[in-house]
N, C-alpha and C positions, 0 to 999 in steps of 0.2 A: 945534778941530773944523772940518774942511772942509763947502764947500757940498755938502749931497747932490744928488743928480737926479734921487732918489724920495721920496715923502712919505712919512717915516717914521710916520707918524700912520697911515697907512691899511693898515700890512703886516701887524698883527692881525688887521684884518676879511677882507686877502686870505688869512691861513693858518686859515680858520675851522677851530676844533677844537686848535689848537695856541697852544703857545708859543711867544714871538718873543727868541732869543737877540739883545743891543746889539750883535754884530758884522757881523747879517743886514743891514740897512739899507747899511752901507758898502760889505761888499761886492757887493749887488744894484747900490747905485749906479757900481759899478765896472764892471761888467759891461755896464749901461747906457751910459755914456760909452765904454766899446770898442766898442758896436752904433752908438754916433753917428758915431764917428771912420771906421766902415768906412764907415757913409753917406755922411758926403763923400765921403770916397775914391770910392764908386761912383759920386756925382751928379759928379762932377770930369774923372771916365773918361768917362762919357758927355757931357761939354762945358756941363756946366749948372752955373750959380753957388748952385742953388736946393736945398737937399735937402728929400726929398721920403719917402714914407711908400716906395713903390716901391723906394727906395733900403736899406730896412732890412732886414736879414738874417733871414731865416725869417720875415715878416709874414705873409705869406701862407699858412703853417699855421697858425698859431695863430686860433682863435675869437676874432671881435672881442668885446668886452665893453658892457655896456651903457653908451650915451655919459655923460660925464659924471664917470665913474667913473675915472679917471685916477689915477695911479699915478706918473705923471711931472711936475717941477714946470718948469710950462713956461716959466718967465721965465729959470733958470738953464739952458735949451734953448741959446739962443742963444749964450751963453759956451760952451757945449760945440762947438756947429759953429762952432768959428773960421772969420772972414771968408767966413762960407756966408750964404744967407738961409734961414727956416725956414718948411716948407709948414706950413698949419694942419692938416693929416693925418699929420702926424710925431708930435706926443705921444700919440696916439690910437695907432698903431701899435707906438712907442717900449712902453706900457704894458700892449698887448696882448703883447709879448714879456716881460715883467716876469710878471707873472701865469701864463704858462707857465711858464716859469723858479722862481717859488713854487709851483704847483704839483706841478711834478719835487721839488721840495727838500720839499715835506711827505709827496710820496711814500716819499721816499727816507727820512726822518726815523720814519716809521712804520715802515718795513720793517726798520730799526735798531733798532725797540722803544725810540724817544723821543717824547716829546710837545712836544719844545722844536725847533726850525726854526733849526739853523745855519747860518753862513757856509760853513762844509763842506759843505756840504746841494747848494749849490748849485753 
């Protein structure tokens, strides 16, 4: 089993009402680690060694979530941003996209007449 990049412990209480199918966690954390990889890319374009929350893809729609409340496990942050350095407002934004993203996928799970929260989902 690979390291995730989300804490599978907490993707229950983020699909409140639902089921959490074993395959959700991986590919959430999949999708996390492509929103990491564009952020370098972006923090790299703009000449900075540093990624930063600004750097992450669609952050700035999403509603931030109450601090604390993270969804991203942030010691395996820095293995994702190869030879980046990591703002302290990246896992906080990194998990406010995570949460949007479970919440399309229990949308989209109910509208299919399931109560279970797939990989497909997302």
């Amino acid at each position: 089993m690979t390291e995730l990049l989300v804490v599978k412990a907490k993707l229950k209480d983020a699909c409140p009402g639902f089921n959490v199918a074993g395959d959700l966690a991986e590919a959430l954390s999949t999708k996390m680690e492509m929103a990491v990889q564009d952020a370098v890319a972006r923090a790299e374009s703009n000449g900075r060694k540093t990624v930063m929350a600004k750097d992450v893809p669609y952050c700035f729609a999403c509603k931030p979530k109450k601090k604390g409340e993270t969804l991203i496990v942030k010691a395996r942050l820095k293995d994702a941003a190869k030879d980046c350095n990591v703002a302290g407002d990246l896992a906080d934004a990194l998990s406010d996209v995570a949460a949007v993203l479970l919440k399309n996928a229990c949308d989209r799970a109910e509208s299919n007449g399931r109560k279970t929260v797939m990989a497909k989902d997302l």
